[in-house]
N, C-alpha and C positions, 0 to 999 in steps of 0.2 A: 504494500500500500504506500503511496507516494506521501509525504510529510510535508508540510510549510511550515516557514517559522510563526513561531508563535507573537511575536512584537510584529508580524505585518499582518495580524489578524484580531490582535484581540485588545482592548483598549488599555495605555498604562496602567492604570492602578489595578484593572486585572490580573494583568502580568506579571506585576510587583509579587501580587496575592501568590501566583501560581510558582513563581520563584520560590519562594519559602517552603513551599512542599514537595515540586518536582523539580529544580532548576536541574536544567541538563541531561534530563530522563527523555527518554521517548516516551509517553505515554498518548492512549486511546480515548477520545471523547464521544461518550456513546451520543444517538442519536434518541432525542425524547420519546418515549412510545406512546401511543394514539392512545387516549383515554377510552375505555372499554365504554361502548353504550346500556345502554337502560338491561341489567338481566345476562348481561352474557357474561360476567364474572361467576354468576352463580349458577350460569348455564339453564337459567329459568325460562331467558327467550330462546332458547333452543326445543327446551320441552313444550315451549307453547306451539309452535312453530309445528312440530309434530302432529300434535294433538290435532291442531288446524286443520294438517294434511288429512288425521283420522277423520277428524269429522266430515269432511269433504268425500271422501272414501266411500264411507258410509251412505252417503246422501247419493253419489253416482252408480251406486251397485243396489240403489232403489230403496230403502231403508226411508221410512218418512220423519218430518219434520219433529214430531211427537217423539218418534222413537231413540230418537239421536237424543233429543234434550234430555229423555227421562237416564239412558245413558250416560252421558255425561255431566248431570246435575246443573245444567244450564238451562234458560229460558231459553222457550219458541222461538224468539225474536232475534237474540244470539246467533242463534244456528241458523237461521233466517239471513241475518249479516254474512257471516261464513262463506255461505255457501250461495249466496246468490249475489254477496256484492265485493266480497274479501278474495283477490287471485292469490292461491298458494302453489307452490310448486310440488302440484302433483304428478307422481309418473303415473303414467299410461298403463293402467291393468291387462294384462291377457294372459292366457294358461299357458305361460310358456317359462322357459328359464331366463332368457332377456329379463321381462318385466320385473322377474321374481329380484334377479341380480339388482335392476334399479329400484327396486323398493328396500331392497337390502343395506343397498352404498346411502341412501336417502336416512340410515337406522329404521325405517320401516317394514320390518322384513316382514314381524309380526302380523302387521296391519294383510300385505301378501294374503299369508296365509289364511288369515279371517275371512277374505273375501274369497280364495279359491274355494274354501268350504264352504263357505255359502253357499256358492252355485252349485254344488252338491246337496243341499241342504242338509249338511252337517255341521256341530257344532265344533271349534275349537278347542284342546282340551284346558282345564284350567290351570291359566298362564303361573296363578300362585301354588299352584302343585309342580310344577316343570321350569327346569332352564330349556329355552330354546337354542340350539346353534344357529349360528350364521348360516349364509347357502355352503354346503361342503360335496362332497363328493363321496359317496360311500357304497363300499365295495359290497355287491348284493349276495356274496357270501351270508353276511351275517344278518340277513333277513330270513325269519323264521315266514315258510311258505304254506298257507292251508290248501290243499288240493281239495278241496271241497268246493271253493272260490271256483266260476269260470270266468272265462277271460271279457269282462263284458264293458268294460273299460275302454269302450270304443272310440271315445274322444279325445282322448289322452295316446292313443295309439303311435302317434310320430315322435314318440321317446322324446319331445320336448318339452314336458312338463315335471317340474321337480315332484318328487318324495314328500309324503308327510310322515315321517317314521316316529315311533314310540317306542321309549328305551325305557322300560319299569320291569321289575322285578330279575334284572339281568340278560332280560330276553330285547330283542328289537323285531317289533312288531308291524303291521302298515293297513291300520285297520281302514282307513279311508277308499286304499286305491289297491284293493286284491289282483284283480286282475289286468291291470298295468303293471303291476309286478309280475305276473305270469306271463306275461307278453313279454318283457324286457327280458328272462329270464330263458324262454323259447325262443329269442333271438339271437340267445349267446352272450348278451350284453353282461361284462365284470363290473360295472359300477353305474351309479347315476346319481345325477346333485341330487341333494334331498335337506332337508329342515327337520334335523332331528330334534324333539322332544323329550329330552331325559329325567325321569323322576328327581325331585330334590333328593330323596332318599339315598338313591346311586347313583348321583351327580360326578361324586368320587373315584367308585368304580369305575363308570362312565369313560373317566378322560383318562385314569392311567392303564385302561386295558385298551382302549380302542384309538384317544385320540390321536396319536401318532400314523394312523391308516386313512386319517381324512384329510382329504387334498380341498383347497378353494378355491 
């Protein structure tokens, strides 16, 4: 980094000042940093920011104005603003692994998955019983398969849709999407992204038997 002298830069009695402590040192004058705005120290506006994006989520996957409020403990009117006058930066939903990836890098991964089972009309499991992973890649060895299941999973069939997998009681399980696993699996296919669910219980277990097999 190139230096200038400091008597052609900075006012005498500055100098005087800066003598007494550094004369004749090289030293660094950092550059002031941008005072943080409203909430992002506490990373509060970030959480809202999200929230935003759920609510909005919520409202384009069809979910009514009632439904969202009583949700999120907000008034009608609120979610009214949000979503009909408030632009947030929502990514683009589709049952693909793109979408899932951008809802991911957004911290929304969650939100993803909420909606893919939707349109299953299935529920989510509950978030405060489970950590969920990020999108990862997991090797479909270790999915337990019911051949009971047929493969009926016909829209899901272009192996572009991630995994919802359930990791409880030691086992990993995929109760949403049987027969996309049975497809992937009669395809030959060794892994596929998936958003695994692991029990708090064996959150533990979890990561030091397996996590080193999942790729992102």
């Amino acid at each position: 980094m190139k230096y200038e002298n400091a008597k052609d830069i900075l006012p005498a009695k500055l100098l005087e000042e800066v003598q007494k402590y550094a004369g004749g040192r090289l030293i660094y004058v950092p550059k002031v940093e941008k005072t943080k705005g409203w909430g992002e120290a506490s990373g509060y506006r970030d959480r809202l920011n999200k929230r935003n994006v759920a609510i909005c989520s919520r409202y384009s996957s069809g979910q009514s104005i009632m439904e969202i409020a009583e949700e999120f403990f907000l008034s009608p009117e609120t979610i009214k603003k949000l979503v009909y006058g408030k632009k947030v930066n929502l990514p683009m939903f589709s049952r693909t692994i793109t979408s899932a990836q951008q809802y991911a890098n957004a911290g929304m991964g969650e939100e993803w998955v909420r909606t893919y089972l939707s349109s299953l009309d299935q529920e989510m499991p509950d978030i405060s019983d489970f950590f969920m992973t990020e999108l990862v890649k997991i090797p479909l060895r270790f999915i337990e398969t019911d051949q009971d299941n047929e493969c009926d999973d016909t829209s899901d069939s272009a192996f572009d849709v991630p995994l919802i997998v359930i990791f409880d009681n030691k086992k990993f399980t995929i109760p949403y999407q049987p027969g996309y696993l049975q497809t992937l699996k009669s395809e030959k296919r060794n892994s596929q992204y998936a958003f695994v669910f692991a029990r708090n219980d064996d959150y533990g277990y979890f990561w030091n038997n397996y996590g080193k097999n999942f790729q992102r």
